[in-house]
C-alpha positions in Angstrom: -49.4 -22.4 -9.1 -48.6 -19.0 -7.6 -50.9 -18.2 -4.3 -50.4 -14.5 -2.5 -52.1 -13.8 0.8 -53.5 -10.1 1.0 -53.7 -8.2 4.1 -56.7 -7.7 6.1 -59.6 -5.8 5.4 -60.6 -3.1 7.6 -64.0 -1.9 7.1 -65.5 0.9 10.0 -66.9 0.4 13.3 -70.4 0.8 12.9 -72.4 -1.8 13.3 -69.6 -4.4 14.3 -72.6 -5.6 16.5 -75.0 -6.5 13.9 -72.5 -8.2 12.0 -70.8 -10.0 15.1 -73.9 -11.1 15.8 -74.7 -13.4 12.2 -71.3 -14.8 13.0 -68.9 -13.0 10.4 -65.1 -13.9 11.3 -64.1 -10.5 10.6 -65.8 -9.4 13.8 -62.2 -9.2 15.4 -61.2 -5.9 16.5 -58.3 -4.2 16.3 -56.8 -1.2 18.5 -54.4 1.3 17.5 -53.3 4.0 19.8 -51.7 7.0 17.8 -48.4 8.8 19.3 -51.0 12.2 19.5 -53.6 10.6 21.2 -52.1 7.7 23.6 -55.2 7.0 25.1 -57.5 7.0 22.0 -58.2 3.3 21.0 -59.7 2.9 17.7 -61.7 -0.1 17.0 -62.1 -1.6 13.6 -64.5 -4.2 11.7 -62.1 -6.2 10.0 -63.1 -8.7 7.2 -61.4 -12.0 6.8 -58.2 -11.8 4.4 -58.0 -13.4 1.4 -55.6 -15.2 -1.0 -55.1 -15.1 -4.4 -54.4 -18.5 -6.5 -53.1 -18.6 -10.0 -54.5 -21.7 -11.2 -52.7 -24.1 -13.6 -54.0 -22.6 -16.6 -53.3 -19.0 -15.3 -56.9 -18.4 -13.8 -57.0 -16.0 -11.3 -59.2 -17.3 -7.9 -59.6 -15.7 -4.7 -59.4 -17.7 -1.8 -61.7 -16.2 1.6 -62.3 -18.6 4.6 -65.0 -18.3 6.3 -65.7 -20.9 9.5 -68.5 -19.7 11.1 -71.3 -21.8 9.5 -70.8 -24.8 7.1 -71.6 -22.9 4.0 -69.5 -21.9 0.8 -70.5 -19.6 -2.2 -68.5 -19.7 -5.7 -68.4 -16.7 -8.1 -67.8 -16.6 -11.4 -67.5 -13.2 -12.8 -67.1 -13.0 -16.8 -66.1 -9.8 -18.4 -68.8 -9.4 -21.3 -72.0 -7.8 -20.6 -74.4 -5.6 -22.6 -71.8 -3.2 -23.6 -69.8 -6.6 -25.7 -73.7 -7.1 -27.5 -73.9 -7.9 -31.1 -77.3 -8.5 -30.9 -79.0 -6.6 -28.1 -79.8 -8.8 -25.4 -76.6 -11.1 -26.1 -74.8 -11.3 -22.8 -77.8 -11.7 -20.9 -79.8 -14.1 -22.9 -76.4 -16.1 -22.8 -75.9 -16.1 -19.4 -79.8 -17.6 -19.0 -79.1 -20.0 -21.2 -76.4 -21.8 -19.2 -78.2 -23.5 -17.1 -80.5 -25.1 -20.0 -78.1 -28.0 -19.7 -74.6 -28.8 -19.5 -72.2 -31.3 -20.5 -75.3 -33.9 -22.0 -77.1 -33.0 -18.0 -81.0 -31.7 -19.1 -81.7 -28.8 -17.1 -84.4 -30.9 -15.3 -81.6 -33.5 -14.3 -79.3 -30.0 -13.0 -82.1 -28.7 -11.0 -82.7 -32.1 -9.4 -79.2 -33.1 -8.3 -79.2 -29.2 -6.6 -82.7 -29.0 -5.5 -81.9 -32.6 -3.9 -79.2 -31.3 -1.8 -80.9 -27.8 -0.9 -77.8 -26.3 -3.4 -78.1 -23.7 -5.5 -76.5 -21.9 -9.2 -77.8 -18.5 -10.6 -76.9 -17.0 -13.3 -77.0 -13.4 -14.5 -75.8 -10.3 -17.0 -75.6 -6.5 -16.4 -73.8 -3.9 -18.7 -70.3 -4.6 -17.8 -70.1 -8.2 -16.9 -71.8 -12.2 -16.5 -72.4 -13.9 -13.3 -72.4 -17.8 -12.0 -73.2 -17.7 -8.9 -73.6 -21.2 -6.6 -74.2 -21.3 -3.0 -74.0 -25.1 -1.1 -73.4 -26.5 2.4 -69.9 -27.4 2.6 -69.8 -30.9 2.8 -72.1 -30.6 -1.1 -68.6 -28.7 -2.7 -68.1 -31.7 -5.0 -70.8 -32.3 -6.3 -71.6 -28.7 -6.9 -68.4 -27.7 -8.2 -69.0 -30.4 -10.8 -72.1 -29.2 -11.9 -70.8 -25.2 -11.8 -67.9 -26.2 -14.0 -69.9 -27.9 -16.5 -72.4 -25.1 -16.4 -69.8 -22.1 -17.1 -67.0 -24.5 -19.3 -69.5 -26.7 -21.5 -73.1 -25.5 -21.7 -75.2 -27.5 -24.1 -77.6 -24.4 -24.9 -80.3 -26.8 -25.1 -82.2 -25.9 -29.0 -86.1 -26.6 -27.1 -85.4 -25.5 -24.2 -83.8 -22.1 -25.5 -87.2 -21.4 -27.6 -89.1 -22.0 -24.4 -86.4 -19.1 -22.4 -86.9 -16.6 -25.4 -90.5 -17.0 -25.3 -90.3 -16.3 -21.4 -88.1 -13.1 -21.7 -90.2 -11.4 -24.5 -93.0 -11.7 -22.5 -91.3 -10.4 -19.5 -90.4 -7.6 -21.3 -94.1 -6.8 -22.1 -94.6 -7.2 -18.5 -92.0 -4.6 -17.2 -93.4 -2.3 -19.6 -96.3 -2.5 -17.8 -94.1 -0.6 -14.8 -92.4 1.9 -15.6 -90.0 2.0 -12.5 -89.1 -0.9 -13.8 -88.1 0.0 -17.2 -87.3 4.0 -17.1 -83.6 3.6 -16.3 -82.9 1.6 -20.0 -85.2 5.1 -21.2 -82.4 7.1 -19.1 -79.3 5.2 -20.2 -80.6 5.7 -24.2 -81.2 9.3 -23.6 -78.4 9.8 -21.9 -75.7 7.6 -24.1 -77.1 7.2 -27.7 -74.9 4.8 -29.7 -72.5 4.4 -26.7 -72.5 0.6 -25.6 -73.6 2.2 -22.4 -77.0 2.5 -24.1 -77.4 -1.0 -24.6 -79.8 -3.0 -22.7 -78.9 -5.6 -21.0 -82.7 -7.1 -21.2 -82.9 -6.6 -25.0 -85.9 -6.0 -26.4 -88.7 -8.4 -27.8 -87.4 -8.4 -31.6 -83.9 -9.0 -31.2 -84.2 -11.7 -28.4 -87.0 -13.5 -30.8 -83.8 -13.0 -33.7 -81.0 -14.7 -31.5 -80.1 -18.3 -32.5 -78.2 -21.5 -30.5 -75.6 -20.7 -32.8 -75.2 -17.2 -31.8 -75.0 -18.2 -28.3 -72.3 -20.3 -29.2 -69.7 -18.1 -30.7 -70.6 -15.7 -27.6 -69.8 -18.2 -25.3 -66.7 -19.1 -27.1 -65.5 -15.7 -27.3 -65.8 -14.5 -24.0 -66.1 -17.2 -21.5 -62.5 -18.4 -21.5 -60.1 -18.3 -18.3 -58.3 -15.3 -19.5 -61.0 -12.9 -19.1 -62.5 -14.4 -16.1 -61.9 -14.8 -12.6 -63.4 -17.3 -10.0 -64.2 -15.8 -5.9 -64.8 -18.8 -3.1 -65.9 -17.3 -0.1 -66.9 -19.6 2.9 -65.7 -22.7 5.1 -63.3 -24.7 3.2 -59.4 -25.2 3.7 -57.7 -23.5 1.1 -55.1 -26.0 -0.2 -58.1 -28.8 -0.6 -60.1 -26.3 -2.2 -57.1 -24.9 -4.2 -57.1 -28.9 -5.6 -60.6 -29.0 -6.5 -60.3 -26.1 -8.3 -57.1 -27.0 -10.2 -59.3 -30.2 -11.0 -62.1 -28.7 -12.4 -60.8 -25.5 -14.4 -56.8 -26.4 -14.7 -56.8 -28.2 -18.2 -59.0 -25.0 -19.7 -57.3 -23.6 -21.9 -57.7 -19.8 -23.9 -58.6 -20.8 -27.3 -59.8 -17.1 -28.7 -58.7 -13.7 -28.4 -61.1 -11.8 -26.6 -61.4 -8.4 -28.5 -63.3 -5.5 -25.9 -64.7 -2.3 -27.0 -63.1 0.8 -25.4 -65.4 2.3 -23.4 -63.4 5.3 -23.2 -64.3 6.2 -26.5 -66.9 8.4 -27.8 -68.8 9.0 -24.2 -71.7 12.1 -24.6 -70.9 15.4 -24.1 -74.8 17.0 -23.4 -75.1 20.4 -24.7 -78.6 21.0 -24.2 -81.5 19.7 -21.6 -83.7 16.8 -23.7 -87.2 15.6 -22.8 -87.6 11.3 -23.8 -91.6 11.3 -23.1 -92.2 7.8 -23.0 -96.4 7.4 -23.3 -98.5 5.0 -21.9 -102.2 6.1 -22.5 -103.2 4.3 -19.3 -101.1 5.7 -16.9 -102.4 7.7 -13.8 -99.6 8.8 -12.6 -95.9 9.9 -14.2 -92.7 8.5 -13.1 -89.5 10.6 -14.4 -85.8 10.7 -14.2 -83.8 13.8 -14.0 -80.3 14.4 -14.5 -76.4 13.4 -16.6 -73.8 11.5 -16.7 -72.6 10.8 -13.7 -68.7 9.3 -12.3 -66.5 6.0 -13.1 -66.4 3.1 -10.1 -63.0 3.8 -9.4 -63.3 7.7 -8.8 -61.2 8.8 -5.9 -64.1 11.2 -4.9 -66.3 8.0 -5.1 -66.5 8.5 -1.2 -67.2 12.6 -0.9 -70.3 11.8 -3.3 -72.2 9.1 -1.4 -72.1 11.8 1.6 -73.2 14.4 -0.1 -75.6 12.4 -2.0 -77.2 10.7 1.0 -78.2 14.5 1.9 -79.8 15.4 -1.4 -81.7 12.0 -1.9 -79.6 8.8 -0.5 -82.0 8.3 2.5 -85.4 9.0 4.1 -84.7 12.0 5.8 -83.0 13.2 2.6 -83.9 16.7 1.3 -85.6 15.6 -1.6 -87.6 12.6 -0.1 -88.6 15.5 2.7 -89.5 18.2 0.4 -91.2 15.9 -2.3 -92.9 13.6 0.1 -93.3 14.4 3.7 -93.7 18.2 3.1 -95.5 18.3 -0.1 -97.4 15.2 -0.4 -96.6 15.0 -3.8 -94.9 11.4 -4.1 -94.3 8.4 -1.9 -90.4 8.7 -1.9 -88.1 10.5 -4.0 -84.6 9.4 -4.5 -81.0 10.4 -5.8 -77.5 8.6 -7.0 -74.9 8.0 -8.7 -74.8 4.7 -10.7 -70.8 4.1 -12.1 -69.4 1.8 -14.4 -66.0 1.1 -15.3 -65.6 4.5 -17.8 -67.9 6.6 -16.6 -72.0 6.3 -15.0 -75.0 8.3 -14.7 -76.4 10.6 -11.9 -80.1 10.4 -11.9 -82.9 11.9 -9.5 -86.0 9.8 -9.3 -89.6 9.8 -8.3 -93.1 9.9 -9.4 -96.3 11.3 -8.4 -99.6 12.1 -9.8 -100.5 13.0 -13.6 -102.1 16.5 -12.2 -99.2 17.2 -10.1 -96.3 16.2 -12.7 -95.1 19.9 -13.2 -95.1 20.5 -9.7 -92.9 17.6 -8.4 -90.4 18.4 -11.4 -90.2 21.7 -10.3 -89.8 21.0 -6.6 -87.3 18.2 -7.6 -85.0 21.0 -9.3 -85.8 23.8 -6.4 -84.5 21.1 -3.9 -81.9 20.0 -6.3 -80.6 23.6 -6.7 -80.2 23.9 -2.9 -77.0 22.2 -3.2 -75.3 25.1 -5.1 -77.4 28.3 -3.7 -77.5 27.4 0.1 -75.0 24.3 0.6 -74.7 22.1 3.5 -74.1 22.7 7.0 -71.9 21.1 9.3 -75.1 19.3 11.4 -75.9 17.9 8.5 -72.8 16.8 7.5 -71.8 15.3 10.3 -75.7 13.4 10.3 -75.0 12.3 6.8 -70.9 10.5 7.9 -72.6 9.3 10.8 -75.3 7.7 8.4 -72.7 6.4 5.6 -70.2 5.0 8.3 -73.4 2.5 9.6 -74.7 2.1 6.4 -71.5 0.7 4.7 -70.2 -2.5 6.7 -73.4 -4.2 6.0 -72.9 -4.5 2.7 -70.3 -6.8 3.0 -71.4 -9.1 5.7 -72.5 -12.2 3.8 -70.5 -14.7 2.0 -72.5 -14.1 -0.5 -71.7 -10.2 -0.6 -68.1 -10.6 -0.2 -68.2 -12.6 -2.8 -69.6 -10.2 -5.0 -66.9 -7.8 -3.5 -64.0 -9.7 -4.7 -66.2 -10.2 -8.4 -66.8 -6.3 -8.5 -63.2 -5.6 -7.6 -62.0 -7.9 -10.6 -64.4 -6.2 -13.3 -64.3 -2.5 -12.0 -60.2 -2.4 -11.3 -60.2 -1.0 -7.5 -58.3 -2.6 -5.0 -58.8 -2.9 -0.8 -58.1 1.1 -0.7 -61.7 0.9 -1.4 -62.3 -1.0 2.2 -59.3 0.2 4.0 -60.1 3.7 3.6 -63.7 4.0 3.5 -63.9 5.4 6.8 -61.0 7.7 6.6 -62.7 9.3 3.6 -65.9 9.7 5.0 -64.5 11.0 8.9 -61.8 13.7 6.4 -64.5 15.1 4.5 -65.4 18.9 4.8 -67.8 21.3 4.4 -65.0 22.9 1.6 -64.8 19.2 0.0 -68.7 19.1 -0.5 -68.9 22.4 -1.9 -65.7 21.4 -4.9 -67.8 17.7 -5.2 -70.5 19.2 -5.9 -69.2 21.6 -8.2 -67.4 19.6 -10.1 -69.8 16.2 -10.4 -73.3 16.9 -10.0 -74.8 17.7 -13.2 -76.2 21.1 -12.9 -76.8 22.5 -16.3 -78.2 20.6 -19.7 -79.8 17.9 -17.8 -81.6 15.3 -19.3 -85.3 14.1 -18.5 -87.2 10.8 -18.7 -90.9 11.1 -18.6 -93.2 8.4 -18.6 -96.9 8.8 -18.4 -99.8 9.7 -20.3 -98.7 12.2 -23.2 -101.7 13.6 -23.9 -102.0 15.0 -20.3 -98.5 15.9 -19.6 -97.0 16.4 -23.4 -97.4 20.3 -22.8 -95.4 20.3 -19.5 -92.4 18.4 -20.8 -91.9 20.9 -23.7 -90.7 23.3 -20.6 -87.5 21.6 -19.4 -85.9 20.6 -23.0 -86.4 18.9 -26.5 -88.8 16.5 -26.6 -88.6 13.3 -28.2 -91.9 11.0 -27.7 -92.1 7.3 -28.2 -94.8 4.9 -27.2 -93.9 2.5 -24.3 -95.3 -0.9 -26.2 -92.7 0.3 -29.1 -90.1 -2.2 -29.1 -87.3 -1.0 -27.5 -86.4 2.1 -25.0 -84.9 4.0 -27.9 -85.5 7.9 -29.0 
């Protein structure tokens, strides 16, 4: 068993308060004083350090203590999501099903034993990966653990109970379509990707997730859930050697049994050579919610910094141009937004809002006049600076909870960065310029062939779509969120 202890991570100053004060160990401060500036002290929020364990079976775990309140959290982070889906829906539908029994435990008899000790185990999918998640007082860790391992190594994807989950997530799915916030970004992703596994779905739709079978499930499970392409994250009060045990108990004797074959995402990613229109119908709508914009920037982008500045500016915050212009100058919406959403090969930039069915040409064309600032005025330095300011007290809170380190250490695993991506957060931010913004935004935020998501009431709004693009229409209660 191989263990290696990582350095401390230093996240910035802002809002070492707020986190001091819901007991996070990394509160400790730290002061440097530089040979150019003797009496400069710099103080830093510094997050607990980890270690990393090599389990028996060669299963990579990190280790991060955390004393302050009796209270542990285990990740499990698997790496097959929607983009590994045979049958749309797959990964997700999969990772549901886990906890539909495990190891000849009914799911009623698993949600007893943690409902009973005020314990807790989630499970979810997104494109790129699957989630267990548990969360437990500390003295609980046995018993949990049991039940965690059982749940991720030897699900018994429980035939009844399974029909009774599908039935649930179709109609779910007829649900969400009933809001299209809630649905327009698997409109977006379509558009955007086409037969790219980034255009899968995580959700599914209702035809495919009625098609899947126990059997199906299986051979997922057996493919991908295996120690080799997996890695556990314990983040909480526990000693590490004990815990080191436990785990060695629970997960040593699994062995690899399949080759895990993974598509390469690299491959065949869109190239947009003209602006498309996906009007997605829905006869009763009153108002129209829309998406503009491209593909957008991988997670481990050295820039990954530069943009969040600059995007906080265009629409990352309240006071952001478009949420100003759009809503507190116009009237025209109650928020507007912007970002950049990155996955391991690439991402999607995508400006957001929605506003009335009469008004639908206007807000598009105020959300490109604002958008267009960025190249034909550009930022200033106030603004700048108000933007770092904002970023620097926006970011340590993000990783305050066990439960958000946690999924730190899980997105660190699946998206390939390292604790650069802590360490020098704040450097980045404090060493951008008003030069840097102008080549960021040059070079990253789509400007021309951009690509539009409309969804609203066609026979009202059919007419202004055909101005920005193509249009392809759908109806909303057609299966899918296909062209």
């Amino acid at each position: 068993m191989k263990t290696v202890t990582h350095t401390r991570i230093k996240i910035s100053l802002s809002a070492i308060a707020l986190a001091c004060s819901i007991g996070i160990s990394g509160c400790a401060t730290t002061q440097k004083t530089t040979a150019d500036t003797a009496d400069s002290v710099t103080a830093s929020f510094v997050m607990p350090r980890y270690q990393s364990v090599t389990l028996d079976n060669g299963l990579q775990v990190k280790l991060m203590v955390q004393k302050e309140v009796p209270l542990v959290t285990i990740d499990a982070v698997v790496r097959a999501g929607a983009v590994n889906d045979i049958t749309s829906g797959m990964a997700y539908i999969t990772s549901q099903s886990l906890l539909l029994g495990a190891a000849g435990q009914s799911k009623a008899d698993i949600e007893q034993q943690l409902d009973f000790i005020g314990a807790s185990i989630d499970t979810n999918a997104d494109l790129e990966g699957s989630y267990i998640r548990a969360n437990m007082m500390s003295k609980d860790v046995d018993t949990v653990l049991d039940i965690f391992s059982h749940v991720l190594r030897q699900p018994d994807f429980d035939s009844a109970e399974f029909d009774k989950l599908k039935q649930r997530e179709i109609v779910g799915l007829s649900q969400q379509k009933e809001s299209p916030r809630a649905v327009i970004g698997r409109y977006f992703n379509k558009l955007v990707f086409g037969d790219h596994p980034y255009a899968n779905p995580v959700s599914g739709n209702s035809d495919t997730i009625g098609k899947l079978s126990v059997e199906e499930l299986r051979a997922f499970h057996k493919g991908y859930y295996q120690p080799s392409n997996m890695t556990i994250n314990v983040v909480g009060d526990f000693d590490v050697a004990d815990m080191t045990a436990k785990l060695n108990k629970a997960f040593g004797d699994w062995q690899t049994t399949e080759t895990v074959v993974q598509p390469d995402l690299s491959q065949h990613l869109p190239t947009l050579t003209q602006p498309h229109v996906l009007l997605v119908d829905k006869p009763d709508a009153i108002e129209t919610t829309f998406l503009i914009g491209g593909v957008g920037i991988r997670y481990d982008n050295p820039d990954y910094v530069g943009l969040t500045v600059v995007n906080t500016i265009l629409g990352g915050r309240f006071t952001s141009w478009l949420n100003d212009e759009l809503r507190v100058n116009a009237g025209l919406t109650y928020g507007a937004r912007s970002g950049f959403s990155p996955y391991a090969q690439s991402g999607v930039f995508q400006i957001s809002t929605f506003t009335k069915s009469s008004t639908t040409k206007e807000a598009i064309d105020l959300a490109l006049k604002t958008y267009a600032r960025l190249w034909e005025k550009g930022i200033d330095q106030t603004t700048l600076d108000s933007a770092k300011a904002y970023v620097k007290g926006q970011f340590p809170p993000k990783y305050e909870t066990s439960g958000q380190l946690a999924g730190l250490l899980s997105d660190m695993y699946l998206y390939g960065f390292n604790d650069d991506f802590i360490n020098q957060f704040q450097a980045k931010v404090d060493g951008l310029t008003l030069a840097e913004t102008q080549r960021l935004i040059k070079q990253y935020f789509p400007q021309q062939n951009l690509q539009f998501v409309l969804i609203g009431n066609a026979e009202k709004i059919a007419d202004i779509a055909a101005q920005y693009g193509e249009v392809t229409k759908v109806d909303i209660t057609a299966t899918g969120f296909g062209q």
